[in-house]
Backbone as a ProteinNet text record, in pm:
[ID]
protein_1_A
[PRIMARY]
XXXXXXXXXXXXXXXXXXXXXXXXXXXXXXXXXXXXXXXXXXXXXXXXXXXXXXXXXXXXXXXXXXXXXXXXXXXXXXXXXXXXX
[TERTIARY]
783.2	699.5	720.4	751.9	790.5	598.4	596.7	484.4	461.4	549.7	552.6	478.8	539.6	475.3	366.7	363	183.3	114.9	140.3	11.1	-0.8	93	125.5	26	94.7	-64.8	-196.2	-203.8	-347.9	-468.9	-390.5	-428.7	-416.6	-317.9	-304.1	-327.2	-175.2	-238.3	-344	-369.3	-513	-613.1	-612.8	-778.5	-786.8	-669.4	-697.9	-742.9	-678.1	-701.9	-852.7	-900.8	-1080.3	-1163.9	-1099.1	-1211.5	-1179.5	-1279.7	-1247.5	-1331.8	-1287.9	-1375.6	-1501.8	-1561	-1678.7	-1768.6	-1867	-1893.7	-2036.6	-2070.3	-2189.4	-2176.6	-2274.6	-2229.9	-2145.5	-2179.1	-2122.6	-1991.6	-1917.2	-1764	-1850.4	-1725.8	-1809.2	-1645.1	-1741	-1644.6	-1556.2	-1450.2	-1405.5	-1444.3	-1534.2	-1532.6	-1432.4	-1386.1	-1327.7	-1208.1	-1155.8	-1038.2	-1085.8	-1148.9	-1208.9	-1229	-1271.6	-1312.4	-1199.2	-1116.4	-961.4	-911.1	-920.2	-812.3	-890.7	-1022.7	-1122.3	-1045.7	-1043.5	-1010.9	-835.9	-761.4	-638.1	-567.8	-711.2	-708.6	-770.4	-827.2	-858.5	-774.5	-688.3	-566.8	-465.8	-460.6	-354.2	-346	-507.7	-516.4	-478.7	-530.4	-518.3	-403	-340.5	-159.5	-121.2	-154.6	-91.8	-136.6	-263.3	-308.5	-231.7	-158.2	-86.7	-214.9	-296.8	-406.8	-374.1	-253.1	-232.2	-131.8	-94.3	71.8	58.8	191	185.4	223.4	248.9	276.7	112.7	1	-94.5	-199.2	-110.3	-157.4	-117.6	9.1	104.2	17.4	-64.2	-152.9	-198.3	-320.3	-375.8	-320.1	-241.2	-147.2	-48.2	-68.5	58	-83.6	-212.6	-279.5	-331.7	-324.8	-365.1	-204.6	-83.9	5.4	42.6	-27.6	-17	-122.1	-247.1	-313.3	-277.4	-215.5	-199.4	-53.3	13.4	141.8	118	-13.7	-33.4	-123.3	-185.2	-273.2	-154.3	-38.5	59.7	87.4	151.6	197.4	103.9	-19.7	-92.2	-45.8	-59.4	-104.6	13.7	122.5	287.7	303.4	224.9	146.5	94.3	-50.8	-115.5	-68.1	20	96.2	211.8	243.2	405.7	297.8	231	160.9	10	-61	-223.7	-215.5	-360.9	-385.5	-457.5	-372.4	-399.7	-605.6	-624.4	-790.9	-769.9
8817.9	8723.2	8584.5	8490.7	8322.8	8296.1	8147	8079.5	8037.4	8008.5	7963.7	8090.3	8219.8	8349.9	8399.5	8356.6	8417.2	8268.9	8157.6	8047	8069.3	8102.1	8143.2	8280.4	8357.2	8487.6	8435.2	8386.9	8356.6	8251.5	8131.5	8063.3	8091.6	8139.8	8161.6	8343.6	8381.3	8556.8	8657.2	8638.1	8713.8	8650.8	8510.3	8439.7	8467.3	8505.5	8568.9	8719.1	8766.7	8905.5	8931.1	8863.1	8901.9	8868.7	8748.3	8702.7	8767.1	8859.9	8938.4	8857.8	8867.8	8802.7	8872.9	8858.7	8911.1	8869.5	8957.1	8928.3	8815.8	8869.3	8763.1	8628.8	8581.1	8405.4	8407	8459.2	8442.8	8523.3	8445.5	8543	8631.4	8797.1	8935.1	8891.5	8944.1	8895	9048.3	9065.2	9208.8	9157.8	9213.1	9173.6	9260.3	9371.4	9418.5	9338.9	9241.4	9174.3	8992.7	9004.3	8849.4	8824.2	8921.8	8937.3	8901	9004.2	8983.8	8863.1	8828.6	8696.6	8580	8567	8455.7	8482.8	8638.6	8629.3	8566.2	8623.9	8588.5	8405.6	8347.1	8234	8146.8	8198.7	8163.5	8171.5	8231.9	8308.3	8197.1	8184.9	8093.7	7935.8	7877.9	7787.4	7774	7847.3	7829.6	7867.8	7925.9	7918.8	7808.1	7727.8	7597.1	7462.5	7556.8	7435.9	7495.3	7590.1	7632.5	7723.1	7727	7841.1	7990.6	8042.2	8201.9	8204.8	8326.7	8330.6	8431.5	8341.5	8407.9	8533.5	8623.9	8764.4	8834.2	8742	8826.5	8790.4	8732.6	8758.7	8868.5	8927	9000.2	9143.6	9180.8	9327.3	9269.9	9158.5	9130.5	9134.8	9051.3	9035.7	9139.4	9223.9	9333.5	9444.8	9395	9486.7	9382.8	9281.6	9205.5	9205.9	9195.5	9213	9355.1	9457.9	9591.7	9557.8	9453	9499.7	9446.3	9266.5	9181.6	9269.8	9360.3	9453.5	9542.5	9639.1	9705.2	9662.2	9525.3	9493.9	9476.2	9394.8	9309	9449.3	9610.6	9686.5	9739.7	9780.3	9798.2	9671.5	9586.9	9499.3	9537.6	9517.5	9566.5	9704.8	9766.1	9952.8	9909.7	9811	9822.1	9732.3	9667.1	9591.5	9662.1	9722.1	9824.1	9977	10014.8	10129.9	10152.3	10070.8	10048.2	10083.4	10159.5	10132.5	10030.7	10031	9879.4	9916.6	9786.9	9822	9830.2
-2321.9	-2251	-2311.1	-2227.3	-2283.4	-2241.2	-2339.4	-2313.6	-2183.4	-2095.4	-1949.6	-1896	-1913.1	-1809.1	-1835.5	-1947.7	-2035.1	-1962.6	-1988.7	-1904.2	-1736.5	-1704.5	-1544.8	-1536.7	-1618	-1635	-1615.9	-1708.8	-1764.3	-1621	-1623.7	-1548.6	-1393.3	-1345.1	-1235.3	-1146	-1183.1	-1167.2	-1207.9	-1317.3	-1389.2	-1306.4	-1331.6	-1245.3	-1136.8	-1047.5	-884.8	-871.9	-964.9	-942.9	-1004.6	-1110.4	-1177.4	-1062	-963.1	-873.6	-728.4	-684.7	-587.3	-406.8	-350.2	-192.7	-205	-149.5	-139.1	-13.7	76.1	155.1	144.6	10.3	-49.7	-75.6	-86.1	-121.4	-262.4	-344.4	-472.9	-454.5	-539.1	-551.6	-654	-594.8	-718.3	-812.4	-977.2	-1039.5	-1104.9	-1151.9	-1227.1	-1347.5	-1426.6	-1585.8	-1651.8	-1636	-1720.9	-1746	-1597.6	-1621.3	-1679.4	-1674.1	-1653.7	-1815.3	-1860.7	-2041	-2116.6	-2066.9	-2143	-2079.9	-1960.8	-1934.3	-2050.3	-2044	-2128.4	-2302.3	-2340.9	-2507.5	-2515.4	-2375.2	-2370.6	-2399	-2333.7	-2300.6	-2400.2	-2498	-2649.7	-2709.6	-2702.7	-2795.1	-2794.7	-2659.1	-2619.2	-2711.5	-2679.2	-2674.8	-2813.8	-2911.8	-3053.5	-3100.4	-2999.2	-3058.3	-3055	-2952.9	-2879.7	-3019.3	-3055.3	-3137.9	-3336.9	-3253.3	-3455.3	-3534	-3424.6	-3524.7	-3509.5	-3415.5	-3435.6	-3392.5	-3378.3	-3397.6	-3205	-3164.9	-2989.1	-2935.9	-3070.3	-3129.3	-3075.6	-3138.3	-3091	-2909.4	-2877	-2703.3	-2650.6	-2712.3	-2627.4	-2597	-2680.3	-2628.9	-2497.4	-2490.3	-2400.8	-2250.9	-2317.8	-2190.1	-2116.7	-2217.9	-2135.7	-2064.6	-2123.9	-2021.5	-1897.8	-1873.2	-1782.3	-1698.6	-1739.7	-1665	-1568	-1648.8	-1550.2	-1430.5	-1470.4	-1327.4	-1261.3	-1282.9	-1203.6	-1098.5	-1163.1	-1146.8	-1001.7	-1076.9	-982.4	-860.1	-852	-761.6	-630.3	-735.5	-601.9	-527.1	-646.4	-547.6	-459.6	-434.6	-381.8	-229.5	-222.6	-155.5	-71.5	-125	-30.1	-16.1	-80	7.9	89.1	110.8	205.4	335.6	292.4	423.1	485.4	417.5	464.3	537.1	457.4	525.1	518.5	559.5	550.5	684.7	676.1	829.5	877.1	1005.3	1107.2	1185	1177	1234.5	1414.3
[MASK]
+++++++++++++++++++++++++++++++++++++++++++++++++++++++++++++++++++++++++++++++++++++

């Protein structure tokens, strides 16, 4: 993982996938993903600032990269073979 694909994680793919539509006014949020993208995103910052080494995002991130992984395949399951309404 380069620093480019972990901030691209973090900021972009993880934050779409924790925040789900919802039919309520409030977006519903995933905490289980939303927790780790927030410690991921501490991690980061204090690498950036020379306070940790970018060795230790890589757990986080390799579990936020399976969901962001399996959400996309899902999505090209449910477009290739979902059923139509």
């Amino acid at each position: 993982m380069t620093p480019a694909y972990v901030e691209r994680l973090l900021t972009q793919d993880a934050r779409l996938l924790a925040r789900r539509d919802s039919t309520r006014e409030l977006p519903c949020i995933d905490w289980s993903i939303e927790d780790r993208r927030q410690k991921a995103l501490e991690l980061f910052f204090a690498w950036q600032d020379g306070m940790a080494q970018f060795e230790d995002l890589i757990p986080v991130c390799m579990f936020l990269k399976v969901k962001v992984d399996l959400n996309r395949a899902l999505i090209k399951w449910e477009q290739e073979y979902g059923l139509e309404d």
